[in-house]
PAVOTOR-349054 format. One record per atom (N, C-alpha, C): residue in one letter; z, y, x; atom name. Coordinates in nm, 4 decimals. Atoms other than C-alpha are relative to their C-alpha. Layout:
<pts>
A Z Y X CA .
...
</pts>
This chain:
<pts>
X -0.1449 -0.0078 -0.0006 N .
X -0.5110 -1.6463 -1.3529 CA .
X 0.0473 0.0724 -0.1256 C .
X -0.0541 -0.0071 0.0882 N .
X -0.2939 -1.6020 -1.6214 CA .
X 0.0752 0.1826 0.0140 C .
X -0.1112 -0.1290 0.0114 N .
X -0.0937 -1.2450 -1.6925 CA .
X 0.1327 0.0448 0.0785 C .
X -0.0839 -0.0407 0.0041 N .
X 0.2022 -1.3549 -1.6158 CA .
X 0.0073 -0.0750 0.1383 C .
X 0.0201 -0.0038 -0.1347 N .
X 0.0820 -1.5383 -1.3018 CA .
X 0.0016 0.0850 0.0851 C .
X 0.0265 -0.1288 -0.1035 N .
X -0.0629 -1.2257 -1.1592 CA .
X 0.1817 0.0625 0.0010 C .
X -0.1305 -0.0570 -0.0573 N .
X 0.3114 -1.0909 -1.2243 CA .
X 0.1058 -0.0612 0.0872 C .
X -0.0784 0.0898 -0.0778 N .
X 0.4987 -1.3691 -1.0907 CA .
X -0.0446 0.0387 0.1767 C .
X -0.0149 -0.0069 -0.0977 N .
X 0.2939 -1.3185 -0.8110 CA .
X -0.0039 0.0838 0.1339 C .
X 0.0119 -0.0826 -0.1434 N .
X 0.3029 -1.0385 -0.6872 CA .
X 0.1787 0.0612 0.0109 C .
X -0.1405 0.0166 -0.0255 N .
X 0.7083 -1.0323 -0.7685 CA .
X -0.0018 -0.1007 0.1128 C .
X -0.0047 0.1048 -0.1165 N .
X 0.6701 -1.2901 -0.4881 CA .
X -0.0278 0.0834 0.0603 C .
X 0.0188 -0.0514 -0.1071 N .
X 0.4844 -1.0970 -0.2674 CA .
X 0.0444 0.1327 0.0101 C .
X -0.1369 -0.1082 -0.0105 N .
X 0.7351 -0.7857 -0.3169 CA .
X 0.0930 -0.0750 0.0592 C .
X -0.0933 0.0539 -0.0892 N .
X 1.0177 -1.0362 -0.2093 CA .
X -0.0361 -0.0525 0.1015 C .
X 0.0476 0.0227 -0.1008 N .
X 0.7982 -1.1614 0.0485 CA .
X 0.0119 0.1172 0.1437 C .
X 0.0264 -0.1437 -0.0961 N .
X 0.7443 -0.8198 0.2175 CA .
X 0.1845 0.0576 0.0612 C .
X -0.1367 -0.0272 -0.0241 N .
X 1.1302 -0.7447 0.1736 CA .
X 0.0573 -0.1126 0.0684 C .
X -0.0426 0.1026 -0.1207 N .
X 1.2327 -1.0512 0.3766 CA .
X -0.0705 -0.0198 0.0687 C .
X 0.0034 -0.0176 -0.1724 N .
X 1.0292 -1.0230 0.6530 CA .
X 0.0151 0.1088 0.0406 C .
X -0.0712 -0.1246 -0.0627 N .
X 1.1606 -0.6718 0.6894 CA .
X 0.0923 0.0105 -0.0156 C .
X -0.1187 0.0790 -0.0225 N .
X 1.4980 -0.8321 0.6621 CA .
X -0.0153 -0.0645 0.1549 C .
X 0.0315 0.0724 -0.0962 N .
X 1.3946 -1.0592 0.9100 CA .
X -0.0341 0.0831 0.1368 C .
X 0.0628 -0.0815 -0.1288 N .
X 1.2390 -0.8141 1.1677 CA .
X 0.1322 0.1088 0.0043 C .
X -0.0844 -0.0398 -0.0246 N .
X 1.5493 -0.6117 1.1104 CA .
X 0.1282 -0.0313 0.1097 C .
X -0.1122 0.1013 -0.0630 N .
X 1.7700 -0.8801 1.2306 CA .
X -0.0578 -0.0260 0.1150 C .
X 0.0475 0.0209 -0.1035 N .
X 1.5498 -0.9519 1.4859 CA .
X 0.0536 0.1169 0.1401 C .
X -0.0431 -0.0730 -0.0641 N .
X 1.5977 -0.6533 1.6244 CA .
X 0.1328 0.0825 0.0642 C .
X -0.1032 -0.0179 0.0127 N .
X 1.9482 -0.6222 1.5814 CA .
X 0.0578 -0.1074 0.1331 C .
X -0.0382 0.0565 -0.1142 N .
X 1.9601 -0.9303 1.8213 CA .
X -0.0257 0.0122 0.1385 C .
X 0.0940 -0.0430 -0.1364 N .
X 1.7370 -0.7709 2.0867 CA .
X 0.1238 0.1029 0.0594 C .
X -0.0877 -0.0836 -0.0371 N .
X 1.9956 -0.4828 2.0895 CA .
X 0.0985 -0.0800 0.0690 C .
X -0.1081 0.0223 -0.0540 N .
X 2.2591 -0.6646 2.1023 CA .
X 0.0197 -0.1571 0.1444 C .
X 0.0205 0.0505 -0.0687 N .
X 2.1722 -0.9183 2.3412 CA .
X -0.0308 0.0655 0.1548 C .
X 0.0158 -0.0874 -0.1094 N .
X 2.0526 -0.6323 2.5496 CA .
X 0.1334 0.0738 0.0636 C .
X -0.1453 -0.0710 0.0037 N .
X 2.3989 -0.4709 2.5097 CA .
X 0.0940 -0.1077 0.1257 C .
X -0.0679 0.1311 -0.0683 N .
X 2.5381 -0.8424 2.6073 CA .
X 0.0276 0.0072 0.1599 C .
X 0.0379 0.0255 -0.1831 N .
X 2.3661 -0.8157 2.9667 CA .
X 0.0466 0.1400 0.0843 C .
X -0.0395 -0.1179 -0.0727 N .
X 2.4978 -0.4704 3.0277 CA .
X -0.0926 0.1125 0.0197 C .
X 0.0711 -0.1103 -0.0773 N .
X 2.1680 -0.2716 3.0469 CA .
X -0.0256 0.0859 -0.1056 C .
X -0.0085 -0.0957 0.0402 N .
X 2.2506 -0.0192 2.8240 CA .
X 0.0113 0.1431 0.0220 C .
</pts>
């Protein structure tokens, strides 16, 4: 692999890591509030 491969790719797998802890954020944001929804807060 090339130099600027290796940088490309691990700038990928930095934005990788940051959107699925986006993702698991939101996730959880719907658990709350879904939980909220049903009243058993």
């Amino acid at each position: 692999m090339s130099r600027d491969q290796l940088k490309r790719l691990k700038e990928l797998e930095a934005e990788n890591t940051r959107l699925r802890r986006a993702v698991s954020d939101l996730t959880l944001d719907k658990m709350i509030l879904a939980e909220a929804a049903r009243g058993n807060y």
